[in-house]
N, C-alpha and C positions, 0 to 999 in steps of 0.2 A: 909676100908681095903686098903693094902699098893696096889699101883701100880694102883688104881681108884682114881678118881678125888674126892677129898678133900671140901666137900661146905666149910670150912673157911679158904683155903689157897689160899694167891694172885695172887700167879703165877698158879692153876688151872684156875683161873681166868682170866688169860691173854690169856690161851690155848683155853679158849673156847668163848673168847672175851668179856665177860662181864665187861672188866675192862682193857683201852684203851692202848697202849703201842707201843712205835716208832719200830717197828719190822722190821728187816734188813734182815732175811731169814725165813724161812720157811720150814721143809719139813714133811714127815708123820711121822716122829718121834716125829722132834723136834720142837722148835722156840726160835731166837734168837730175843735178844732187847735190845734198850740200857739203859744204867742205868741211873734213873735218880737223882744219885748221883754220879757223875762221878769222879772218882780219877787218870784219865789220858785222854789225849785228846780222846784215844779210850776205850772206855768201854762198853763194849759187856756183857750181859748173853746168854748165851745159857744153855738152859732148856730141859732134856724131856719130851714129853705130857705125860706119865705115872706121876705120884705121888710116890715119895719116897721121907723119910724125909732127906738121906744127899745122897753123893755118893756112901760111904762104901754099905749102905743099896742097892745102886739100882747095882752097880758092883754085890754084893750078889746074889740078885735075878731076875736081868736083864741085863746082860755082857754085850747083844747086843746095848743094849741101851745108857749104856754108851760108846761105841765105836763110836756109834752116835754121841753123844754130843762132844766127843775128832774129831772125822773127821769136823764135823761142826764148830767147834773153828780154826781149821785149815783156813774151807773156809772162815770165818768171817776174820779173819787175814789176810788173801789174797785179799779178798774183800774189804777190808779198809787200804790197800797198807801199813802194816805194816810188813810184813812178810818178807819182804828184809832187815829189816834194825833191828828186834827182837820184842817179844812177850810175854806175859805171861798169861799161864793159870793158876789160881789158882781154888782150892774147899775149900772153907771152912766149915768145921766141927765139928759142936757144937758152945756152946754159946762160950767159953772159946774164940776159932781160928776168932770171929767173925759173926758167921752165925746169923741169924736175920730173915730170911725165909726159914723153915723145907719145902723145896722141894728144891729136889736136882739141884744144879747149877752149872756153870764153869761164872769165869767171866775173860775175855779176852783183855787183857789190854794191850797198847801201844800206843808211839805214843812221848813217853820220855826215860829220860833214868831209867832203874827201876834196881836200886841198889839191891844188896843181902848184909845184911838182909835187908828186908825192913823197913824204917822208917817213 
């Protein structure tokens, strides 16, 4: 059921530690980690501990939550001294945009320069 923990998703898995992960924040919402496919010096997920397959989904049925995840990209940003100098948060949704784990994410990236469109 949407917004419970998922037994074969990864990232429920990170939430409830059974599957180890460089974690940079923490709070009752959320958790933030880095990725370990990094595509900028900084690369952050931040996750929330409910279960939703993309964002569209968890905005839908949990606003709060994803307000979470957007304050917390914030403080990830701030916290890895990128925020003075620019940032990116992206969601990807669907296979099409890239997504590859159906639990809603932001991934948080700086640290270079990140061109529009991206290449």
């Amino acid at each position: 059921m949407a917004g419970e923990p998922q037994a074969d998703c990864l990232f429920c898995k990170i939430v409830t530690g059974d599957i180890p992960a460089t974690i940079v924040r923490e709070t009752d919402t959320t958790v933030a980690f880095r990725d370990i496919n990094p595509q900028a010096p900084t690369h952050v997920l931040v996750i929330p501990k409910v279960h939703y397959p993309d964002a569209a989904a968890l905005a839908a049925a949990d606003p709060q939550a994803l307000v979470d995840v957007l304050r917390e990209a914030g403080e990830v940003a701030a916290e890895e001294k990128i925020d003075g100098h620019g940032y990116r948060i992206v969601f990807n949704t669907g296979a099409g945009a890239g997504q590859t784990v159906w639990h809603a994410h932001a991934h948080v990236l700086g640290g270079r320069g990140l061109e529009w469109p991206p290449g």
